[in-house]
N, CA, C and O atoms as CSV, one atom per row, in Angstrom:
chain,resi,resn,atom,element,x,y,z
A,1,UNK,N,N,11.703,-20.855,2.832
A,1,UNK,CA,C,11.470,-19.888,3.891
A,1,UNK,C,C,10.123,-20.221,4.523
A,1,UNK,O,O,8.975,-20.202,4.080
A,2,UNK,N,N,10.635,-20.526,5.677
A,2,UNK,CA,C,8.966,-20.520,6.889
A,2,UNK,C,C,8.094,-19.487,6.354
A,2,UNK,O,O,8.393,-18.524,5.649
A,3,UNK,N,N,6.808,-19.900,6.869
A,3,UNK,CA,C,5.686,-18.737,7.104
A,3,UNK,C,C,5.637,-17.455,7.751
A,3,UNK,O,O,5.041,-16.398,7.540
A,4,UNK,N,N,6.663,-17.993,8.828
A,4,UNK,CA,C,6.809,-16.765,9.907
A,4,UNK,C,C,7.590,-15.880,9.498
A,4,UNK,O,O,7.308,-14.727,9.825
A,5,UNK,N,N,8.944,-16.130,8.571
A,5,UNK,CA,C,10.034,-15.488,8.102
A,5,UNK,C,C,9.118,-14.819,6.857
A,5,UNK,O,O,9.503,-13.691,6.552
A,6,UNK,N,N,8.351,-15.157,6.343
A,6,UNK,CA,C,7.687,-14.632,4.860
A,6,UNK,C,C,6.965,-13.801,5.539
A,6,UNK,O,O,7.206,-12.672,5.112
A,7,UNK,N,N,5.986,-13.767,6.616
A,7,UNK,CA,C,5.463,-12.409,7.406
A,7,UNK,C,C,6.250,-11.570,8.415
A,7,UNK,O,O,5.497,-11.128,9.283
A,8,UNK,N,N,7.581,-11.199,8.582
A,8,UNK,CA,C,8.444,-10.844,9.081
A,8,UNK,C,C,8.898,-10.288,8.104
A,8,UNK,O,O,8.618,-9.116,8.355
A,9,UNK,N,N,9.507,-10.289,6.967
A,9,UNK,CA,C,9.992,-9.824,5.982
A,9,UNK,C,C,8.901,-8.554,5.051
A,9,UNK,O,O,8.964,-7.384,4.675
A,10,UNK,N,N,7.948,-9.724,5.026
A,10,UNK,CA,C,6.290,-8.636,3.760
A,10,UNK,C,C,5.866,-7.537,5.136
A,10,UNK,O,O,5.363,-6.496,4.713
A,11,UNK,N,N,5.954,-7.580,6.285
A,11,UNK,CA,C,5.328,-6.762,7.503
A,11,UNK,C,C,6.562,-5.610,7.788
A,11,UNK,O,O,6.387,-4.511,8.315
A,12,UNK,N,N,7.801,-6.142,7.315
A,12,UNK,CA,C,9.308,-5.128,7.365
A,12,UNK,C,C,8.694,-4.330,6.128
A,12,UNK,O,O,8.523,-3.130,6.340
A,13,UNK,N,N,8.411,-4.709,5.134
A,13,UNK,CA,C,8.175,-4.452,3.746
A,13,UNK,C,C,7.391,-3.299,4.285
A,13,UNK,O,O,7.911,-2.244,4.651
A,14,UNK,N,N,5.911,-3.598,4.317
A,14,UNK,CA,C,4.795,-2.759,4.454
A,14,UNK,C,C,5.288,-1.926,5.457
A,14,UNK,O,O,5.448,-0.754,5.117
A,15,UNK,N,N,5.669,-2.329,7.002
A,15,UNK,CA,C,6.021,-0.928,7.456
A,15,UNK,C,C,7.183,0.407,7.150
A,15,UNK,O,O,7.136,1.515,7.684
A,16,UNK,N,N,8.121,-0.031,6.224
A,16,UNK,CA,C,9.154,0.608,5.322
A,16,UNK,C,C,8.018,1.165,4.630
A,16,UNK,O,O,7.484,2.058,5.287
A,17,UNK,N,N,7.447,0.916,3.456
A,17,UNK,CA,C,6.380,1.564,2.907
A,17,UNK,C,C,5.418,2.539,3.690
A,17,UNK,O,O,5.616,3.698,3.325
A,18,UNK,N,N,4.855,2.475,4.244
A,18,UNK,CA,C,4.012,3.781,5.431
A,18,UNK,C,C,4.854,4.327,6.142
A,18,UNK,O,O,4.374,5.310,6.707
A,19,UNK,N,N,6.200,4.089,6.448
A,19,UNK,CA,C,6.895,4.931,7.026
A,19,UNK,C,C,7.600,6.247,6.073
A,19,UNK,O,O,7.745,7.449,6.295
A,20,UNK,N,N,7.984,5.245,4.788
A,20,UNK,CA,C,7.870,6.503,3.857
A,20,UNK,C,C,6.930,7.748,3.236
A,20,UNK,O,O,7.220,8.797,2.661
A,21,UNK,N,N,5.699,7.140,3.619
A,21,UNK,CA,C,4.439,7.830,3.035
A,21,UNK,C,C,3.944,8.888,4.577
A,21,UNK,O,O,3.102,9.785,4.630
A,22,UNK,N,N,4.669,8.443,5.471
A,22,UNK,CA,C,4.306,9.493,6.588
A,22,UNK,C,C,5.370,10.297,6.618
A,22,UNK,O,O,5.162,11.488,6.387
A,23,UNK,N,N,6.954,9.786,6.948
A,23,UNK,CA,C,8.086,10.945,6.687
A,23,UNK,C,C,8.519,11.743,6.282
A,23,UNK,O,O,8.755,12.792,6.880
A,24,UNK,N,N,8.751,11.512,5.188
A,24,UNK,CA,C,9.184,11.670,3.900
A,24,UNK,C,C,8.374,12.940,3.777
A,24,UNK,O,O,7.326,13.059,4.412
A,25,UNK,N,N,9.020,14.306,2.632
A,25,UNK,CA,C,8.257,15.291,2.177
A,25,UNK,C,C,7.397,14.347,0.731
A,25,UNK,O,O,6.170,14.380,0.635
A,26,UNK,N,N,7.991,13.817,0.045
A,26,UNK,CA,C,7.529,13.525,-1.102
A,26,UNK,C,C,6.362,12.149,-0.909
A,26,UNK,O,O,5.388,11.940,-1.633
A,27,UNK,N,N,6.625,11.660,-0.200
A,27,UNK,CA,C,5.690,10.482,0.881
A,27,UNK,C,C,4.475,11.294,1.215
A,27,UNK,O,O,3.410,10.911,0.730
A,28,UNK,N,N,4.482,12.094,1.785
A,28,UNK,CA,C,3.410,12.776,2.070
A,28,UNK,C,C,2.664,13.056,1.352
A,28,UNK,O,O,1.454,12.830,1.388
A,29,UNK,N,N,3.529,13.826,0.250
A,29,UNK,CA,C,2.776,15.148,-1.255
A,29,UNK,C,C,1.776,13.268,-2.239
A,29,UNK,O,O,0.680,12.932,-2.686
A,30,UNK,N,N,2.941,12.797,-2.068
A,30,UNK,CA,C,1.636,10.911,-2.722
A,30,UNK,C,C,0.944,10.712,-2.025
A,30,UNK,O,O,-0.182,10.435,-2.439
A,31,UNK,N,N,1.128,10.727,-0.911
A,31,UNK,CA,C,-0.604,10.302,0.158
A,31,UNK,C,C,-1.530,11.113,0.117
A,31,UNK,O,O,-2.685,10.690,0.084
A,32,UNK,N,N,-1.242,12.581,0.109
A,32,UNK,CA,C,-2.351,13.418,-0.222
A,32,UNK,C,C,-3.129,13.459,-1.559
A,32,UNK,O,O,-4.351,13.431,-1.702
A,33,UNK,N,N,-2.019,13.543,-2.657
A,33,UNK,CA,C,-2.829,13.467,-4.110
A,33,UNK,C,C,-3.837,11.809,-3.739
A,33,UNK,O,O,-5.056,11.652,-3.669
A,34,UNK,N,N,-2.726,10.828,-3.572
A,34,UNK,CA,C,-3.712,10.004,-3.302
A,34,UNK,C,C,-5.155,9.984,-2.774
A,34,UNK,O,O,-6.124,9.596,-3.428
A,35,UNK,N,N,-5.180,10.402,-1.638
A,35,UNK,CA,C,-6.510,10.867,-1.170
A,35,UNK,C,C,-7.670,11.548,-1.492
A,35,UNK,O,O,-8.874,11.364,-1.314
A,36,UNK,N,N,-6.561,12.880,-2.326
A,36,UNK,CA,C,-7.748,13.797,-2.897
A,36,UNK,C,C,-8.287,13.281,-4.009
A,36,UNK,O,O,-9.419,13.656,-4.315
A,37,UNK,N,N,-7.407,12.061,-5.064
A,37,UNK,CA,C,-8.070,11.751,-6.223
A,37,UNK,C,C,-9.404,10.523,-5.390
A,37,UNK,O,O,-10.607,10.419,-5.628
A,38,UNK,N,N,-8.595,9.830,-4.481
A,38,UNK,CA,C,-9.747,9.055,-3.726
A,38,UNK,C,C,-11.288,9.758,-3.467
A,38,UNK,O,O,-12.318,9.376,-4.021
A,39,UNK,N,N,-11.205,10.666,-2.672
A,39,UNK,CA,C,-11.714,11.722,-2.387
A,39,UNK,C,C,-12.870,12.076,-3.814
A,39,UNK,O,O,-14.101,12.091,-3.826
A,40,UNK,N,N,-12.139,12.263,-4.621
A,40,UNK,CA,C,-12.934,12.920,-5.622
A,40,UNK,C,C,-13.637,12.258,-6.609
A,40,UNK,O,O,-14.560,12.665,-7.315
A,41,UNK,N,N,-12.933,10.890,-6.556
A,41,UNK,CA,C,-13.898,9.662,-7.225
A,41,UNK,C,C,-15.071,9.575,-6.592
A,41,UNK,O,O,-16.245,9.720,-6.933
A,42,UNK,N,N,-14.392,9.248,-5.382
A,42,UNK,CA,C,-16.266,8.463,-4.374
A,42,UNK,C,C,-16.831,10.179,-4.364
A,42,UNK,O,O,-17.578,10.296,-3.393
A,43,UNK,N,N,-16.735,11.221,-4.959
A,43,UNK,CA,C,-17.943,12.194,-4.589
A,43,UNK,C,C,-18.448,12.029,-6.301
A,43,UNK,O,O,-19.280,12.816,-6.751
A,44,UNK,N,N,-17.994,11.195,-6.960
A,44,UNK,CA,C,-18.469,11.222,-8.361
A,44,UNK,C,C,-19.072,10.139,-8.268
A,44,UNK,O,O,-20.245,10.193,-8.640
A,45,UNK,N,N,-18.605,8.871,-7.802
A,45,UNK,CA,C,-19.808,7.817,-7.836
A,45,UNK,C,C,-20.899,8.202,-6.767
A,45,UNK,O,O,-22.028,7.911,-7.164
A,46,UNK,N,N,-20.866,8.761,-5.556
A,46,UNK,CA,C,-22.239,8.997,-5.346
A,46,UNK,C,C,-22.722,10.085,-5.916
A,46,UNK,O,O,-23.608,10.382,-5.114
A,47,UNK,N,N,-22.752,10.906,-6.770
A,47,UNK,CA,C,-23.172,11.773,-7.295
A,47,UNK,C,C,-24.417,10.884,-8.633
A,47,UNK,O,O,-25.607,11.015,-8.919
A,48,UNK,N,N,-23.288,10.024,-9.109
A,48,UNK,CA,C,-23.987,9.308,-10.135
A,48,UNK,C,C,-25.513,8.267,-9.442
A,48,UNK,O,O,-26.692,8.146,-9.776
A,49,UNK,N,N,-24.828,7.823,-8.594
A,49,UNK,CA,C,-25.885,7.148,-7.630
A,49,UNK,C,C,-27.111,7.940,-7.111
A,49,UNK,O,O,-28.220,7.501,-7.413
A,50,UNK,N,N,-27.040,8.846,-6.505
A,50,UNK,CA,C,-27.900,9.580,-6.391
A,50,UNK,C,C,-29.101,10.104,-7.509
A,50,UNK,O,O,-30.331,10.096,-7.451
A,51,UNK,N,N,-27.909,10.662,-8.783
A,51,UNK,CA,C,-28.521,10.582,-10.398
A,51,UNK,C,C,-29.565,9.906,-10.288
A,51,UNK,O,O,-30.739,10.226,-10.101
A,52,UNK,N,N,-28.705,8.289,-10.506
A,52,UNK,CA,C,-29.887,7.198,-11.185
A,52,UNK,C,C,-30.682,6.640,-10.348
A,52,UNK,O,O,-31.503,5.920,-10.915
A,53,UNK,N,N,-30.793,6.684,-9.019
A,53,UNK,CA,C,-31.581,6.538,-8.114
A,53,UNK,C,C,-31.733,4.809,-7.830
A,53,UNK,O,O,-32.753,4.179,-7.550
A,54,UNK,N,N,-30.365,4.331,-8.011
A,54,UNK,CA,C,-30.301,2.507,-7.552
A,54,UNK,C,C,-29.056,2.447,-6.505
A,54,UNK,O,O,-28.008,1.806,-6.423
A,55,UNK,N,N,-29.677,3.382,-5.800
A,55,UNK,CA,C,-29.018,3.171,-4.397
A,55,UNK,C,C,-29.668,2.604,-3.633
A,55,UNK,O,O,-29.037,2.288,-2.624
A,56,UNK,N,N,-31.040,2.215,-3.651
A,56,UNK,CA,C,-31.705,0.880,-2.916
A,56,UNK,C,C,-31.491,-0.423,-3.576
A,56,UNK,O,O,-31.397,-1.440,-2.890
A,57,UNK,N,N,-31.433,-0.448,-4.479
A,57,UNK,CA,C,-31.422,-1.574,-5.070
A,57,UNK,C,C,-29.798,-2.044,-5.425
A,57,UNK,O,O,-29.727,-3.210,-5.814
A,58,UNK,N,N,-28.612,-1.377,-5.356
A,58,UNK,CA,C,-27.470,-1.400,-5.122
A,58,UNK,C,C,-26.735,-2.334,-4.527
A,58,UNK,O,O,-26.675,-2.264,-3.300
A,59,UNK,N,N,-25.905,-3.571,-5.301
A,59,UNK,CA,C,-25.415,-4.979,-4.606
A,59,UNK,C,C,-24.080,-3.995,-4.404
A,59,UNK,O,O,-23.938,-2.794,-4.639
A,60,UNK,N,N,-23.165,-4.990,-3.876
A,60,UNK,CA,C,-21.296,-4.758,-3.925
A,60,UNK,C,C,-20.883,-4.714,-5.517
A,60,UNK,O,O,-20.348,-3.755,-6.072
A,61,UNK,N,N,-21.227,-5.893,-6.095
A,61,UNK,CA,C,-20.989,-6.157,-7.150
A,61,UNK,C,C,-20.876,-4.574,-8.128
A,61,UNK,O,O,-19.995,-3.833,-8.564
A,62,UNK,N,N,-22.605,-4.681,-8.108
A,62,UNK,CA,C,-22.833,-2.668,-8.984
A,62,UNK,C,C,-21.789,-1.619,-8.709
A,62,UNK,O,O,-21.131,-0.985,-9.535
A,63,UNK,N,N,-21.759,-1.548,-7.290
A,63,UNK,CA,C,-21.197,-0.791,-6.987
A,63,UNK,C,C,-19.327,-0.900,-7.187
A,63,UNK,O,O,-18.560,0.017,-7.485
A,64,UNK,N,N,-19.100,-1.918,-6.987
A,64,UNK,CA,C,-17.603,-1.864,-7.498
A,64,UNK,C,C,-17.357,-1.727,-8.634
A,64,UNK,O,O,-16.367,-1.097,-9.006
A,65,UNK,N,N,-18.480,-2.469,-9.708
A,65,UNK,CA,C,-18.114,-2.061,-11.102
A,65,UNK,C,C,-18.550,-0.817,-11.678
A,65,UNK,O,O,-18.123,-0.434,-12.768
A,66,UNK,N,N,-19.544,-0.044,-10.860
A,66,UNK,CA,C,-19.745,1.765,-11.163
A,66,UNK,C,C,-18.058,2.298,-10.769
A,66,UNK,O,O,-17.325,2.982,-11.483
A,67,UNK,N,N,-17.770,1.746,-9.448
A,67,UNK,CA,C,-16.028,2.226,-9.153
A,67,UNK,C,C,-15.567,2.314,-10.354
A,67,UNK,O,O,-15.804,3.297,-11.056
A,68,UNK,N,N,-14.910,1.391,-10.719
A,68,UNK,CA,C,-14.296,1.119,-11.956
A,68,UNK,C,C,-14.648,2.082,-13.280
A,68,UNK,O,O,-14.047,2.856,-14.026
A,69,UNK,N,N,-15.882,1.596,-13.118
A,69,UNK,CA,C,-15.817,2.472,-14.583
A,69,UNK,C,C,-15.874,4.495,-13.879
A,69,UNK,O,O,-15.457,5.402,-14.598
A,70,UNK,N,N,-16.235,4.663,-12.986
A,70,UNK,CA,C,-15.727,5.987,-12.572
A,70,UNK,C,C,-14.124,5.951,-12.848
A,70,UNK,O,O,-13.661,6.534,-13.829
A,71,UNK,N,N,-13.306,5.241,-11.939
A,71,UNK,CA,C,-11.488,5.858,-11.646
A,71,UNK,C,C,-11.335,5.361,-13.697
A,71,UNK,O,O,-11.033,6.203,-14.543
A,72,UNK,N,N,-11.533,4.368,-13.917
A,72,UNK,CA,C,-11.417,4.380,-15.490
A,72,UNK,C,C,-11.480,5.740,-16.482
A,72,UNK,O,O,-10.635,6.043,-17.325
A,73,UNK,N,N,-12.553,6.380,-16.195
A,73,UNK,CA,C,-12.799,8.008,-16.756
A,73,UNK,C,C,-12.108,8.977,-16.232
A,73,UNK,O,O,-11.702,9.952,-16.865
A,74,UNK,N,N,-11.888,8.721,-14.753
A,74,UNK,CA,C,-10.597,10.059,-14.235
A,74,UNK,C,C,-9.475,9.599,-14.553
A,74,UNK,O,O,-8.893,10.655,-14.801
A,75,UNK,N,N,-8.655,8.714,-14.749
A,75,UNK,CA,C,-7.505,8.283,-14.855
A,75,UNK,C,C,-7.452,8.701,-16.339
A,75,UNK,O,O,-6.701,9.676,-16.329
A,76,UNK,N,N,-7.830,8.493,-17.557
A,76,UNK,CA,C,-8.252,8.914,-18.600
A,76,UNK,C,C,-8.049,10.902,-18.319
A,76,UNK,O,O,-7.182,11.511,-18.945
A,77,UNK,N,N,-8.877,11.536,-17.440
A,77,UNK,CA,C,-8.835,12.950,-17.947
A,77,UNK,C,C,-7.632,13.500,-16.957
A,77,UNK,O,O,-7.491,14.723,-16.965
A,78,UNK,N,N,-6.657,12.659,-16.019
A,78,UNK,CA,C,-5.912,12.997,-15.236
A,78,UNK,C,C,-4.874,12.566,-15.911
A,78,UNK,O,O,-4.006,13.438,-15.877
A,79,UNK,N,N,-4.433,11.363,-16.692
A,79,UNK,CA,C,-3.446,10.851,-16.532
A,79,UNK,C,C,-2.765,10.124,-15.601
A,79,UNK,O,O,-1.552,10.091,-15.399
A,80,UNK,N,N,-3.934,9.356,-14.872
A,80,UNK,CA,C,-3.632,8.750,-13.721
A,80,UNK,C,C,-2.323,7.719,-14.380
A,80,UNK,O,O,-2.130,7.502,-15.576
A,81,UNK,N,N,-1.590,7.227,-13.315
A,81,UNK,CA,C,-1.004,5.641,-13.648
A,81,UNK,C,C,-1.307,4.799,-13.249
A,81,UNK,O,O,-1.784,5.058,-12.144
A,82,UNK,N,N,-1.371,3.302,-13.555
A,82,UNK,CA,C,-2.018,2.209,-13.556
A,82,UNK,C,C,-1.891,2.087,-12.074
A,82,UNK,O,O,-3.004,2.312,-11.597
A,83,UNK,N,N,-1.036,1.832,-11.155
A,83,UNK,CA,C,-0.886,1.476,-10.041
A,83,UNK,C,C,-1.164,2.489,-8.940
A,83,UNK,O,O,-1.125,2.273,-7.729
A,84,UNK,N,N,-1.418,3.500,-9.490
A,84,UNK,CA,C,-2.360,5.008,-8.283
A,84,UNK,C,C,-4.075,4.419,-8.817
A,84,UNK,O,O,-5.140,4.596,-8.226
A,85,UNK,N,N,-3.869,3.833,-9.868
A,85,UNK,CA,C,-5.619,3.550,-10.233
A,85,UNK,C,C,-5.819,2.586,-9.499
A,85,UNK,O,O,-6.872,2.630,-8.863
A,86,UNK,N,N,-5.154,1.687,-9.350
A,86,UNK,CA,C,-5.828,0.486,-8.632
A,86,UNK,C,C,-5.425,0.766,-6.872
A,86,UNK,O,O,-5.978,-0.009,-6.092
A,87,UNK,N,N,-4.705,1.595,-6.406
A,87,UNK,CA,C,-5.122,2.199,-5.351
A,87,UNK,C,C,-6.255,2.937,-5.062
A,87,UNK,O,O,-7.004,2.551,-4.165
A,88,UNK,N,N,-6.505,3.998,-5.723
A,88,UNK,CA,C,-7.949,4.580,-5.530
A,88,UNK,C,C,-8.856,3.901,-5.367
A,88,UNK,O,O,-9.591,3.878,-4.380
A,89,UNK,N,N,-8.955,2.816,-6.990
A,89,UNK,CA,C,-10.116,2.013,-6.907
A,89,UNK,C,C,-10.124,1.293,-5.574
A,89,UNK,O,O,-11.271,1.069,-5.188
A,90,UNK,N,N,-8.960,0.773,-4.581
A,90,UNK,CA,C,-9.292,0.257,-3.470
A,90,UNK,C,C,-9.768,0.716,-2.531
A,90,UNK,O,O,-10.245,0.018,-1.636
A,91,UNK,N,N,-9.749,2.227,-2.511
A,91,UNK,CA,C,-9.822,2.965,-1.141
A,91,UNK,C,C,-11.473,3.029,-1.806
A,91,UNK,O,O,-12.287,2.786,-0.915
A,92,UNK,N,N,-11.997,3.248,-2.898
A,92,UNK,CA,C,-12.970,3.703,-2.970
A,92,UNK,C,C,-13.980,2.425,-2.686
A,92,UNK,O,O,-15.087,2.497,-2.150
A,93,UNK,N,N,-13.447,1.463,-3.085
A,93,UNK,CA,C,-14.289,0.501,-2.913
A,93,UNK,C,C,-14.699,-0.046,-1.394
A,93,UNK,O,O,-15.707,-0.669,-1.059
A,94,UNK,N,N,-13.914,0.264,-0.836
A,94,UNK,CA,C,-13.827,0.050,0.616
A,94,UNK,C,C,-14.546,0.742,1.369
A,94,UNK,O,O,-14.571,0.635,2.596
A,95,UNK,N,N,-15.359,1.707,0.538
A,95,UNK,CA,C,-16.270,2.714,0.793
A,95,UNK,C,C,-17.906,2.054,1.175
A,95,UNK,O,O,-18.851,2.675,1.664
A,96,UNK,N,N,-17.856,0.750,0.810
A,96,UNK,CA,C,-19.423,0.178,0.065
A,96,UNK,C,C,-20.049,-0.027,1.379
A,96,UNK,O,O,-21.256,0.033,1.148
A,97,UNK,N,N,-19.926,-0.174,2.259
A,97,UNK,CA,C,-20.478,0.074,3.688
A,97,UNK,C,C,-21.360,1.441,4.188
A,97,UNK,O,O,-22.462,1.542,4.727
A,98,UNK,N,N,-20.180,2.615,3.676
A,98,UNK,CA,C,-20.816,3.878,4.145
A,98,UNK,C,C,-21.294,4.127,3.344
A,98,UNK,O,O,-21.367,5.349,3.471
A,99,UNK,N,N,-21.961,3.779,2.080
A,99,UNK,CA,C,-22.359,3.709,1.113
A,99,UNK,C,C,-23.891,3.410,1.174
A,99,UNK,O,O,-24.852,3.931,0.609
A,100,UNK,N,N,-23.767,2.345,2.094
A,100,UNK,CA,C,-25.047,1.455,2.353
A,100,UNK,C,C,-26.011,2.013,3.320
A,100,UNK,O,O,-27.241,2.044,3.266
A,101,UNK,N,N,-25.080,2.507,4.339
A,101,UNK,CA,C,-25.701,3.179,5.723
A,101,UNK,C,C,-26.043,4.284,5.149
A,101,UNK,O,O,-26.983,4.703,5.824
A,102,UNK,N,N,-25.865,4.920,4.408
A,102,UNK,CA,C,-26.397,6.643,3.859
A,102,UNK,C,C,-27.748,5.909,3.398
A,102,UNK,O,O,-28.845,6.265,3.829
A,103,UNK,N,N,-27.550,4.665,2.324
A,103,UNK,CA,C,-28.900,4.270,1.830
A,103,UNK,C,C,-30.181,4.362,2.719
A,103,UNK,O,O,-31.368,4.644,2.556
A,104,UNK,N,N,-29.189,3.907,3.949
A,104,UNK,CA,C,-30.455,3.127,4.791
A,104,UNK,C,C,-31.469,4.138,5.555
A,104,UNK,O,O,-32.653,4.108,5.888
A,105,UNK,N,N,-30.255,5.158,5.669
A,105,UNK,CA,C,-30.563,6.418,6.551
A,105,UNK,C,C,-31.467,7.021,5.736
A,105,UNK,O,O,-32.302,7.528,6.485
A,106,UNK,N,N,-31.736,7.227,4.663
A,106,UNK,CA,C,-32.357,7.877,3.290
A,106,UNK,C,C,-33.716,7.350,3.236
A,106,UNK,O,O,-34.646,8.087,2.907
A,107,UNK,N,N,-33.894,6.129,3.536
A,107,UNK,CA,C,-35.191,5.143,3.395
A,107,UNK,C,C,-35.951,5.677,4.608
A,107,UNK,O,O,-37.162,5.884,4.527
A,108,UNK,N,N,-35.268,5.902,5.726
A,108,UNK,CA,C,-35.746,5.802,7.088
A,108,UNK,C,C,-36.665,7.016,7.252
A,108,UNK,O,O,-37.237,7.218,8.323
């Protein structure tokens, strides 16, 4: 199979997937928990950040592996499942930008 047929097919894929997560009643009720556990991680890693006060000194690296070991401890007191964990952990990580700009704003 061509290249073009393998992104024609994975792009059918993915938009079948978000079309369910927008339609759908039960699509929805997962995007929201999704969010709110998203949601409630990144107000726990900056909470911790703030704590220890190495939010200047803060690489990607730190910060993805503070992620981790945060959704690691909620998934643990939630009962998360493996594959909502490594969603969160993505959304949260994807965070490390606005993350940075709060830093910067803080210094200023």
């Amino acid at each position: 199979m061509g290249k073009f047929k393998k992104g024609v097919f994975l792009g059918g894929l993915l938009g079948a997937g978000v079309m369910w997560l927008n339609t759908t009643k039960k699509g929805r009720e997962v995007r929201e928990q999704l969010l709110d556990s998203s949601a409630e991680v990144y107000a726990q890693v900056k909470n911790k950040l703030s704590e220890s006060g190495a939010l200047e000194n803060m690489t990607k690296n730190k910060y993805i592996a503070m992620v981790g070991d945060v959704v690691d401890k909620y998934a643990i007191q939630t009962g998360m499942a493996d594959n909502v964990k490594k969603m969160v952990t993505k959304l949260v990580n994807s965070q490390w930008k606005q993350v940075k700009k709060g830093s910067k704003k803080k210094t200023r």
